[in-house]
N, C-alpha and C positions, 0 to 999 in steps of 0.2 A: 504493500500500500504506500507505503515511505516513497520508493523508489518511483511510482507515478505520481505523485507529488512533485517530486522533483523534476520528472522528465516535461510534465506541465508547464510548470513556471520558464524551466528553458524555454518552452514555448511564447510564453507572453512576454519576454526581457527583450526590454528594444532597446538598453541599453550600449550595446553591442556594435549598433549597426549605424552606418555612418550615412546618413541621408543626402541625396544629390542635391546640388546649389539649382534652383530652380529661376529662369530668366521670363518673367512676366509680363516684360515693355513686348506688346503687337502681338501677345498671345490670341488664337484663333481655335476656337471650338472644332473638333474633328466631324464630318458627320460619320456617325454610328448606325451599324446596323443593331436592331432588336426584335427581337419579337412583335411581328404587326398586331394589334389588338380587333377585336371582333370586329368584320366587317371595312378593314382599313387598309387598304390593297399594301401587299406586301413590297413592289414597285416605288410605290409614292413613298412607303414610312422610309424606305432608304435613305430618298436622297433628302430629306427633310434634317439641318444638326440640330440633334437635341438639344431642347430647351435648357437655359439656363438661369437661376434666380440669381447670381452674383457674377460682376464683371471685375475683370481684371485691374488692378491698379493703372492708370495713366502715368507718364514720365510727369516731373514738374512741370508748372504753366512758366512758361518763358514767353518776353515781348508779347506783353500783354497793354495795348496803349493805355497813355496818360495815368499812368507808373510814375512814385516820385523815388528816381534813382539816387540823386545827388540830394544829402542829407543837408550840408553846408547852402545850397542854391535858396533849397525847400527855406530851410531857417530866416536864409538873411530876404527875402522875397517875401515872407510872411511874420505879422505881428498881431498879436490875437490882446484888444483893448477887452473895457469893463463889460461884460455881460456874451460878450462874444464866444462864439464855439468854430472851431475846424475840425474836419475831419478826414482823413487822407489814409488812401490805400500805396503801400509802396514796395516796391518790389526787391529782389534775394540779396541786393547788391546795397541797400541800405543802410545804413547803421544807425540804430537808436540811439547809440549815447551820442554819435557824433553830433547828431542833431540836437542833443541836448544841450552841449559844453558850445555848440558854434551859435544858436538862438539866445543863450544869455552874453555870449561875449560880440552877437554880432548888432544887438539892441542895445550895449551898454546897460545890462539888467542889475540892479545891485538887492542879492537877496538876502533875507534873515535869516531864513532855515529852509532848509532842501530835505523832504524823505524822498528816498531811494528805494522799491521793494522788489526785486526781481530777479530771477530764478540763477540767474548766469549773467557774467561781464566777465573784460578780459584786462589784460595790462595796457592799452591804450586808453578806455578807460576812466581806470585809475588814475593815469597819467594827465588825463584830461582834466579832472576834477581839481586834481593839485594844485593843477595852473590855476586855476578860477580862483579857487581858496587863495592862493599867495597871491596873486593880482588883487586882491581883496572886491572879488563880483561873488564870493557867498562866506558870508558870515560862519554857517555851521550845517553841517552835513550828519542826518540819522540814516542808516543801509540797513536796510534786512535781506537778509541774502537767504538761500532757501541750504538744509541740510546735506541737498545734493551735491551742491556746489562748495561745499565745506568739505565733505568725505571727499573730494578728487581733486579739491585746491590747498589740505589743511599746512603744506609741505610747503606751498609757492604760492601762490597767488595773496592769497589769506595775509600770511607774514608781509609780505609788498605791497600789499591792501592796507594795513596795521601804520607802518613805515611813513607811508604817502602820508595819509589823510589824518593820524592821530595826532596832530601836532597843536599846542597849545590848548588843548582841554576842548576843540572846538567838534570831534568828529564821535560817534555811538556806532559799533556794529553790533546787529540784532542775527541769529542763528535760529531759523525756526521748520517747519514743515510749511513751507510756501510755494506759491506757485503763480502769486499774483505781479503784473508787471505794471507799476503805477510812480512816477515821477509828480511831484507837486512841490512846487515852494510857492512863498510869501516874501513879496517883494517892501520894498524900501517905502514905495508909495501905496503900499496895501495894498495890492492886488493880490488877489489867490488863482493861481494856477495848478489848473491840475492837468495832466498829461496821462492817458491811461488804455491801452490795448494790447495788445496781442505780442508784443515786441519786446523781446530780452533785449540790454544794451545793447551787445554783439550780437554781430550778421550772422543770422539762423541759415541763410540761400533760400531762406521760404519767400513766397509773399505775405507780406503783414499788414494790419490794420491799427490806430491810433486814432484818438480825438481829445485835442488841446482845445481846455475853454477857461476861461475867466469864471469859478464857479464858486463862492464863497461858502454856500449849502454844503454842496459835494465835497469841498475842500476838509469843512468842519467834521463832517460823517470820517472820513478817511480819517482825520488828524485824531480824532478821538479813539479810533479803535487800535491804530498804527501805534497811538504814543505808549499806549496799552502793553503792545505786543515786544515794543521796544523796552519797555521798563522791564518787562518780566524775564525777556532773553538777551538782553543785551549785555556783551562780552568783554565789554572797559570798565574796571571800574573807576568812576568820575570822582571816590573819595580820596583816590589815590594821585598826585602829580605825579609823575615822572622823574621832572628835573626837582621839585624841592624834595620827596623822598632821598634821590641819591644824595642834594646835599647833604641830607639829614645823618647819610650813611658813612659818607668820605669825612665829615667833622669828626664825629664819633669816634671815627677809626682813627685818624692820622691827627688829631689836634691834640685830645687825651692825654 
């Protein structure tokens, strides 16, 4: 009894078996012969391909008109006053943040606080934001970055993340189970911006979708739940300085 037990499960272990790489781009349904059904000339059911409820994936949409390619053009072409909203579909070649960091330096925007909430960025980036920060166009920067991007950046990006932006007490990063992509600051002259769709900083090659508005409501909704999210997971602690701890630590040691 033991030993067909055994010889079963050999059976059902698929383990084993190393499955073929399957190419789906212009797949075409074979026509099939089968058994004609009552009444249904065996001739016809031939040449008829059988039916099918699911179609094959498509390659990505490429040159797809009036596409906003250039993130920089989009920015400095467009300015979104009190009450106003845009909304813009833009294609693989995109970049979110680029557009972010080139609309506030190509308006001359001077902000109080920036949240950041979204899934993935990269080192330009970061790099981006720097600049902003030390040119003094954003006062203070809150990131919630999602978990995923924490477990495959904890080594590199995370630490050069840290580096950049934690300088003078002015920057929070929040580590959560996220997935939401939403950009919003409050500017100098009160305006609330929010920024919010489908778009991680960095170019996905997808086509994405975004709508920038003047939205003081929406702003407040976000800001209340985010400050939230940020208090409870965020990764600095802000009772701690940096530079007066270490003084604290070199008198200590070498004055004594």
């Amino acid at each position: 009894m033991k030993k067909k037990q055994e010889k079963k499960a050999q059976k059902v272990d698929f383990g084993s078996i190393d499955l073929p790489q399957l190419d789906l781009t212009g797949f075409n349904l074979p026509k099939l012969k089968k058994t004609p059904a009552v009444g249904v000339d065996a001739e016809e059911q031939t040449d008829r391909a059988m039916p099918t409820r699911y179609i094959a994936p498509q390659p990505p949409i490429t040159g797809i008109p009036a596409l906003y390619k250039n993130a920089a053009k989009l920015a400095k072409e467009l300015k979104v006053d009190y009450g106003q909203r845009f909304n813009a579909i833009v294609s693989g070649d995109f970049v979110f943040g680029d557009f972010i960091a080139a609309y506030i330096w190509e308006h001359k925007i001077r902000v109080s606080r920036m949240l950041v909430s979204t899934l993935s960025l990269n080192q330009k980036n970061i790099e981006a934001f720097a600049r902003l920060m030390d040119k003094g166009y954003i006062d203070r920067i809150d990131m919630l970055l999602s978990i995923y991007f924490y477990a495959n950046e904890k080594y590199q990006l995370i630490p050069y993340l840290r580096k950049k932006l934690d300088v003078n007490n002015r920057f929070q990063l929040a580590i959560a189970g996220i997935h939401t992509k939403i950009v919003q600051f409050e500017t100098h002259d009160e305006k609330k911006i929010v920024i919010h769709g489908s778009a991680n900083l960095r170019s996905s090659g997808n086509v994405e979708q975004f709508t920038i508005e003047e939205n003081p409501q929406l702003y407040d909704f976000y800001d209340d739940c985010f400050s939230k999210v940020m208090e409870r997971f965020g990764t600095i602690n802000k009772d701690i300085r940096h530079h007066e701890l270490w003084d604290v630590i070199t008198k200590q040691k070498f004055n004594d």
